[in-house]
C-alpha beads as a LAMMPS data file, in Angstrom:
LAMMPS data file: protein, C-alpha beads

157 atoms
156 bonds

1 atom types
1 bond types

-500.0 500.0 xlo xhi
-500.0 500.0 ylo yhi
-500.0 500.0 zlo zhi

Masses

1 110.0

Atoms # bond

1 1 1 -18.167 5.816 4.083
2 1 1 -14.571 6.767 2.326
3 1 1 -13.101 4.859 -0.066
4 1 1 -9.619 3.808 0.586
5 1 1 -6.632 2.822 -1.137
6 1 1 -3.405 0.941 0.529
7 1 1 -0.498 -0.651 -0.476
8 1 1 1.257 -3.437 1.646
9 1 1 4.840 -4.778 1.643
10 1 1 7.211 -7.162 2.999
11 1 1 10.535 -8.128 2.535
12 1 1 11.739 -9.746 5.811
13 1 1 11.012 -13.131 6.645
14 1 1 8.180 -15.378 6.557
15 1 1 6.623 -12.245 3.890
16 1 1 3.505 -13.847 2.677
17 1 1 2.485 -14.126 6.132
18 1 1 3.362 -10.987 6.846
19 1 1 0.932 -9.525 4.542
20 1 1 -1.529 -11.847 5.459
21 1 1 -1.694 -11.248 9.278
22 1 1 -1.691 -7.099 8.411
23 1 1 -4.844 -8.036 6.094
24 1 1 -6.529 -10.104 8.685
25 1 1 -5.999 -7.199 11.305
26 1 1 -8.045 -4.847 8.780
27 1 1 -10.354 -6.774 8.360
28 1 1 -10.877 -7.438 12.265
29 1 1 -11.105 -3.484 12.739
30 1 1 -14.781 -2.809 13.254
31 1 1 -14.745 0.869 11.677
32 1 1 -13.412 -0.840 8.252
33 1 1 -15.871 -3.084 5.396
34 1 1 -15.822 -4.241 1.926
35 1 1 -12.329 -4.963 2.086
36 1 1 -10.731 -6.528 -1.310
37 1 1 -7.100 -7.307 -1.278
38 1 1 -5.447 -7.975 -4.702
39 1 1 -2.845 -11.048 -5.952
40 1 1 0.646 -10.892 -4.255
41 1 1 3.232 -9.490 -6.268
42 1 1 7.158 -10.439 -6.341
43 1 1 8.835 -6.621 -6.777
44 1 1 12.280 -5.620 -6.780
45 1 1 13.045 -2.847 -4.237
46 1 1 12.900 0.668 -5.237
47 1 1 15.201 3.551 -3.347
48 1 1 17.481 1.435 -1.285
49 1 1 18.387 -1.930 -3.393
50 1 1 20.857 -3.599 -1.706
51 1 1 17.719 -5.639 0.068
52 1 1 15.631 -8.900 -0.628
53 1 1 13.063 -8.555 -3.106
54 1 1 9.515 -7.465 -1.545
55 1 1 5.603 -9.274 -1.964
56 1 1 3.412 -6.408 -2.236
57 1 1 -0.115 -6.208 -2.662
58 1 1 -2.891 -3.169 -2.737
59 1 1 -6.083 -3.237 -0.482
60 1 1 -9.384 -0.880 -1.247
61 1 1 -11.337 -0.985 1.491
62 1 1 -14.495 1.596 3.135
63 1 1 -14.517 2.985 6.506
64 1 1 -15.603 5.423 8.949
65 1 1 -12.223 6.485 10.278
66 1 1 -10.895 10.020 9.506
67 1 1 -7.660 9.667 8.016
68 1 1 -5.436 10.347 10.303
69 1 1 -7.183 7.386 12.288
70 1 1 -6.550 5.114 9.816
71 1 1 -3.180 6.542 9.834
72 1 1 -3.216 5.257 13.858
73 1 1 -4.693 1.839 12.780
74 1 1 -2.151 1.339 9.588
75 1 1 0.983 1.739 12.323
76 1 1 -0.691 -0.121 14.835
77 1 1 -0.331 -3.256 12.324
78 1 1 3.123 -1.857 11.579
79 1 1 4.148 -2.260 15.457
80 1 1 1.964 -5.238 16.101
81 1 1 4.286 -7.283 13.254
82 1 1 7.888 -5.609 14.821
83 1 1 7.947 -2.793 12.122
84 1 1 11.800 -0.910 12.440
85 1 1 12.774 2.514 10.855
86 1 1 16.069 1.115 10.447
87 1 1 16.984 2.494 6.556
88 1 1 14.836 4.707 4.415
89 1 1 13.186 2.554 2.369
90 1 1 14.965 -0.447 3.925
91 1 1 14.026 -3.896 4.737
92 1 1 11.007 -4.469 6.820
93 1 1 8.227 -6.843 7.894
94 1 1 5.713 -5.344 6.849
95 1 1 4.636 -1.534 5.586
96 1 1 1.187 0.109 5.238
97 1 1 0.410 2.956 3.116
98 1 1 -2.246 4.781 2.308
99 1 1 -2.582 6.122 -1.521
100 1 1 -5.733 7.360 -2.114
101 1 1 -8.730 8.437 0.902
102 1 1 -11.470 9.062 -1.347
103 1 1 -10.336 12.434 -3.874
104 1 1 -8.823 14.196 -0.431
105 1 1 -5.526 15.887 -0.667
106 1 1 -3.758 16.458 2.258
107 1 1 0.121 17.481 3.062
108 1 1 1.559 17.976 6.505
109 1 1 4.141 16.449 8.378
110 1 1 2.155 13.776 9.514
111 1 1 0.419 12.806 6.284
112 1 1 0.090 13.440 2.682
113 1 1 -2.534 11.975 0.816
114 1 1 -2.679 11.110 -2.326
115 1 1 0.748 8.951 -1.754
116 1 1 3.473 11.577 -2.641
117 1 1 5.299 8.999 -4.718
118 1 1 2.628 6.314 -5.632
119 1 1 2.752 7.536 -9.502
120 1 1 6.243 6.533 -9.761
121 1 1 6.261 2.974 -8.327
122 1 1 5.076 0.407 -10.251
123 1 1 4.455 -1.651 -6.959
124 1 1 1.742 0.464 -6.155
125 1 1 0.177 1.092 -9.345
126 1 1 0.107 -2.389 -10.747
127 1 1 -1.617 -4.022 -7.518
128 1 1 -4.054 -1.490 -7.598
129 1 1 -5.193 -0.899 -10.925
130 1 1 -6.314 -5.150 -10.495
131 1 1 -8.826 -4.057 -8.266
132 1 1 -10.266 -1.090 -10.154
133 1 1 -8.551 -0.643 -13.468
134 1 1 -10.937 2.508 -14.085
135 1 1 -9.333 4.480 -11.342
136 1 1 -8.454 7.710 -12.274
137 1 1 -6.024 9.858 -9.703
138 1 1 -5.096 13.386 -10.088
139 1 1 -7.112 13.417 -13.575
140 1 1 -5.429 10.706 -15.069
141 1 1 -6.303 6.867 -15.961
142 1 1 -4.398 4.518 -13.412
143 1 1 -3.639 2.594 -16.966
144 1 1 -2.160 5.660 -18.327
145 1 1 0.135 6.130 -14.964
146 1 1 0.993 2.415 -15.083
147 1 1 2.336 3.258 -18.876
148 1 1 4.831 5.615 -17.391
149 1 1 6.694 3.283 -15.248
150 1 1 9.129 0.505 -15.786
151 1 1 6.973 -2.702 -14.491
152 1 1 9.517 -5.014 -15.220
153 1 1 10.073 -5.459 -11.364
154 1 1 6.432 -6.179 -10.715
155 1 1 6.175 -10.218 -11.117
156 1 1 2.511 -11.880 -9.933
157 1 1 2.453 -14.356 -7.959

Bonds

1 1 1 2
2 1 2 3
3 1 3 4
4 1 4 5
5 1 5 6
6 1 6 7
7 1 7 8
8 1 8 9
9 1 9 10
10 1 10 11
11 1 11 12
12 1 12 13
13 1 13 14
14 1 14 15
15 1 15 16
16 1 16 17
17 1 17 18
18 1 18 19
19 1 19 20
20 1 20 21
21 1 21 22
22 1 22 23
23 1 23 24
24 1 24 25
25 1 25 26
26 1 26 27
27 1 27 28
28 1 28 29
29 1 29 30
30 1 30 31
31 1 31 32
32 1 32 33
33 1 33 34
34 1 34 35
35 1 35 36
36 1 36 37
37 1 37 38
38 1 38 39
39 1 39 40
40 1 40 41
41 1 41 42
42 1 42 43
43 1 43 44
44 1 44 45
45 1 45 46
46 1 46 47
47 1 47 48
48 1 48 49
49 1 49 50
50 1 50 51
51 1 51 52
52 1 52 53
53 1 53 54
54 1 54 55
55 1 55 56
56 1 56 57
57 1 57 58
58 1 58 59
59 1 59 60
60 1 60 61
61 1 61 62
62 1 62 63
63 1 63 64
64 1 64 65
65 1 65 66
66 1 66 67
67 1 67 68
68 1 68 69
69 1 69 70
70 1 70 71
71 1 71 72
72 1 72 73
73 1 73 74
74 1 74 75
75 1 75 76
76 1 76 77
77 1 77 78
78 1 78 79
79 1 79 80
80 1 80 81
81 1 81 82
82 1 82 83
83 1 83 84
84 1 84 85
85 1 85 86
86 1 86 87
87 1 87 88
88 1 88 89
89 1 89 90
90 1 90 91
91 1 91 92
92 1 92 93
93 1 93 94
94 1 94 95
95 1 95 96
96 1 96 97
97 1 97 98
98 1 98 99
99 1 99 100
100 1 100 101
101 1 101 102
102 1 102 103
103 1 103 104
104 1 104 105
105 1 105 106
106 1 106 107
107 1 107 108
108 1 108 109
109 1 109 110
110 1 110 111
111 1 111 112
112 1 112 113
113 1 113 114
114 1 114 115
115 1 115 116
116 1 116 117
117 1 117 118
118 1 118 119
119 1 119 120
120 1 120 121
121 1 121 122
122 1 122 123
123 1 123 124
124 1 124 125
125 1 125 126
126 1 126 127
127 1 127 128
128 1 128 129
129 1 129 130
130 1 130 131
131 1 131 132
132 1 132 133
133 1 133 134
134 1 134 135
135 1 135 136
136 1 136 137
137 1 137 138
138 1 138 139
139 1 139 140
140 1 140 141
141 1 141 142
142 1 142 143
143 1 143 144
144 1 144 145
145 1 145 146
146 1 146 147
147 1 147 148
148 1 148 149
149 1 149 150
150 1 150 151
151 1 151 152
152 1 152 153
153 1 153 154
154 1 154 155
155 1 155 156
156 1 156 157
C-alpha cells in the first residue's frame, strides 16, 4: 500500500459539489482505501487572480495503483466533471493533484512528484497538515512550511 497525498479545487459553479462528487469517485475506485478528506476551505486564487475564489480541500488516501495510474484515475475525475485547460491556473470545476506518493520523487513531463509548487501554496499546505500535522516533506515539518506562507487566503469553512 502507498500513502497518498491530494489536493482538490473548485472554483466554477455549484463548487462544493464539485469536490464532493470527485471524492465520492475515489472512494468508488476499488484499488484506493482509508480515504480521509479534510474541512473545505474558502482560498483566494493564486497565479491567475482575476477568477472566483476556490473551495479546496486535501485527501490522504492508500492504494495499490502505481502513480502514474493514479495519475489516469485523478484526470478521469477531471474529465468526468467537464475539466477545461482554458487558462493556466484558471477557473475550473474541479482539479486533482497529487502532492506527496509515499517519499517518491519523480520529474518528467508527465509527472513530478512531490508537487513542484505545493510548498508555496498555502491551499495545499493548510488542508493537509489537518489531516496529519506531523508530516514532514523534503526534511521539513509541514508546520514549519505552513510558517513560510501567507495563509491569509486560506478561510475554513
Amino acid at each position: 500500500m502507498h500513502r497518498v497525498f491530494l489536493s482538490l479545487g473548485s472554483n466554477l459553479g455549484k463548487k462544493v459539489d464539485y469536490l464532493d462528487n470527485a471524492v465520492d469517485m475515489i472512494k468508488k475506485n476499488k484499488f484506493i482505501h482509508n480515504v480521509k478528506v479534510s474541512s473545505m476551505y474558502q482560498t483566494d486564487p493564486v497565479g491567475y487572480l482575476d477568477q472566483d475564489v476556490f473551495v479546496n480541500i486535501a485527501v490522504v488516501l492508500e492504494t495499490t495503483l502505481a502513480p502514474y495510474d493514479l495519475l489516469k484515475v485523478c484526470q478521469e475525475i477531471e474529465k468526468t466533471l467537464n475539466r477545461e485547460r482554458l487558462i493556466r491556473w484558471g477557473p475550473r470545476t474541479i482539479d486533482v493533484d497529487i502532492i506527496l506518493y509515499d517519499d517518491l520523487k519523480l520529474d518528467d513531463k508527465t509527472l513530478t512528484i512531490p508537487h513542484p509548487r505545493m510548498h508555496e501554496r498555502a491551499f495545499v499546505l493548510v488542508p493537509i497538515c489537518e489531516l496529519d500535522s506531523e508530516l514532514v516533506i523534503q526534511s521539513q515539518k509541514i508546520q514549519t512550511l505552513i510558517e513560510t506562507v501567507d495563509v491569509s487566503g486560506v478561510r475554513k469553512i
